[in-house]
N, C-alpha and C positions, 0 to 999 in steps of 0.2 A: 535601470536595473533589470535584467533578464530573469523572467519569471521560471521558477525550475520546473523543468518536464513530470510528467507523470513518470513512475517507474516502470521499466518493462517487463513481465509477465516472466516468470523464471520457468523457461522451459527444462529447464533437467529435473523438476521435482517429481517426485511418485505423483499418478495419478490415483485419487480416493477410491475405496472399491465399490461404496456405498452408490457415490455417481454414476460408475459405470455399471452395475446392477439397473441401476434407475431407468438408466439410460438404453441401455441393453435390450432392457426388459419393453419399455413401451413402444421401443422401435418393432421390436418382434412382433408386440401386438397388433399395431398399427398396419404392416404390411400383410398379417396374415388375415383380416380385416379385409383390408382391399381388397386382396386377391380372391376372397370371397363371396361380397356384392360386385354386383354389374359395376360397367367401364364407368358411367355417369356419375354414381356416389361420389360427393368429394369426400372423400375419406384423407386423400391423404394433407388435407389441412390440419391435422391433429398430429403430423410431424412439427408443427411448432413445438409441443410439448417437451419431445427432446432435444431440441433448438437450446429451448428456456432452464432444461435442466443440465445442460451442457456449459451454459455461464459459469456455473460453481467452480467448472475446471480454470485454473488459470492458464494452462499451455494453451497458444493461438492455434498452434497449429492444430490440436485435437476439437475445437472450438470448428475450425472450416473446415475438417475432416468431416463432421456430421453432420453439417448442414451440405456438402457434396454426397454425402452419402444417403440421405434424405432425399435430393433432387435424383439420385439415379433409381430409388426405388420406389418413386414417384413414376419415372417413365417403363419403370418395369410392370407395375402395375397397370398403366394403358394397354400395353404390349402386349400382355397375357390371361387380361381381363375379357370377360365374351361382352359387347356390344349389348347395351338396352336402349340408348340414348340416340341420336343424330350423332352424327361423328364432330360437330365445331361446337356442339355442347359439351363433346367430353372432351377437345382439345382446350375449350376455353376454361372446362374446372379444373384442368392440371395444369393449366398455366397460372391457374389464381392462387392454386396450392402451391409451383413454385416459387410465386411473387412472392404469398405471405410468408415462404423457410426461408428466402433471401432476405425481406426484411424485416422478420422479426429477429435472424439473426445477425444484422448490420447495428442495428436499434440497441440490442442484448449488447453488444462489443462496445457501443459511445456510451453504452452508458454503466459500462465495467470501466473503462478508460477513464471516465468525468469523475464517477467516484474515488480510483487511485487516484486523480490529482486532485481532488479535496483533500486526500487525506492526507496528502503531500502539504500543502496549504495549511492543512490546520494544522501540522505538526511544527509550523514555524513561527516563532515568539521575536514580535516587533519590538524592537530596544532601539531609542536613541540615539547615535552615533558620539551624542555631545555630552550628554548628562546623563545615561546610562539608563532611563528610567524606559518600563515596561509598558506598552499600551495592551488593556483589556478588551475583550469581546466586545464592550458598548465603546469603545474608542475614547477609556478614561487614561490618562497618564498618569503611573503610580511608582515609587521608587520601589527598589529589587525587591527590600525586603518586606513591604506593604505588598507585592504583588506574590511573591512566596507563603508569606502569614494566611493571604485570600484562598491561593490555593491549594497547599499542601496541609494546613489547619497545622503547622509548625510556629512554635515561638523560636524568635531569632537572639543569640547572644553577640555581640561584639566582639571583637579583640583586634589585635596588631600584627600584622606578619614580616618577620624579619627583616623582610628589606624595607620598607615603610617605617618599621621604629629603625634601624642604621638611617632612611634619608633623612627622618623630620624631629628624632633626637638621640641623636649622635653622642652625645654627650651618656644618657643611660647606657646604651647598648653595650656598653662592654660588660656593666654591672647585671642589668636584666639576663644576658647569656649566661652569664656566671648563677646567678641564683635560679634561673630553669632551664638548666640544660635540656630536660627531653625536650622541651616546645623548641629549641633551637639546634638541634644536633650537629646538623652542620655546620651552623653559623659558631656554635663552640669551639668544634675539628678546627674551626681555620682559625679562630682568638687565639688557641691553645699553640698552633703551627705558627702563628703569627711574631705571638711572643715568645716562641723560640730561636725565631729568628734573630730578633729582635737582641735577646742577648747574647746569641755567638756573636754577632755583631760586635756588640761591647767586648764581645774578649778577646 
């Protein structure tokens, strides 16, 4: 049995405004920040921040949009920044700030993706093939309506459904349709169409 995929991220939906505020906003900070301690500060390790606030979006594509846009104003801030440091210290804390947007936003995605397919997973209800009965969370096997009763705190009624009283008694069924019509509407339509046949027939 092939296990179902996770679902994929509906990219045509509105993006939330509150996110991209969030978003917005600590990017701005962040960069204007940098560009105002020396080249050596790692400052821009605190672009994870909008990395991690960036999750909440579910569009992909705006998800690598920001962590591309985080690694370019990562090297703009080298760029433009005046030198306090040796120059392979500050290469190597803007390389460690690019490592940590890249993976804390790889990390941030498996584990967006792991989550949709739990929730794919948990939304599917293990039934029997052969005796229709329901397996619970502890891996008890409970019939439908013992496992309904559990979890919806519903009491269950019984009854009969049309074709079930025609297969196994045949003999009521024309009487039962007659005396409740509504529960058998159409099983009536066709007695009634039946027996009309039935006597053009005879005539």
């Amino acid at each position: 049995m092939s296990t179902p995929s996770a679902p994929m991220p509906n990219t045509k939906e509105p993006l939330a405004i509150t996110p991209l505020i969030l978003i917005a906003g600590s990017t701005a900070i962040i960069f204007t920040v940098d560009m105002l301690l020396p080249r050596g500060v790692a400052v821009p390790m605190l672009y994870v921040i909008p990395i991690l606030l960036a999750v909440s979006c579910r569009q992909h594509w705006f998800r690598v949009s920001i962590a591309v846009g985080c690694t370019v104003l990562t090297l703009l801030g080298y760029i433009f920044t005046e030198p306090a440091v040796p120059t392979w210290i500050a290469v190597s804390n803007r390389s460690m700030a690019v490592a940590a947007i890249w993976v804390s936003a790889v990390l941030a995605w498996r584990h967006l993706y792991a989550k949709e397919h739990i929730n794919v997973l948990q939304s599917l209800l293990p039934m029997c093939a052969s005796c229709k009965k329901i397996r619970n969370d502890k891996g008890y096997w409970s019939q439908v309506e013992e496992y309904l009763e559990a979890q919806t705190h519903t009491m269950l009624t019984h009854g009969i459904c049309p074709e079930c009283m025609q297969k196994w008694y045949p003999e009521f069924y024309p009487q039962v349709v007659e005396q409740y019509p509504d529960l058998f509407k159409d099983a009536s339509a066709g007695i009634v169409d039946e027996r009309h046949r039935h006597a053009e027939g005879h005539q």
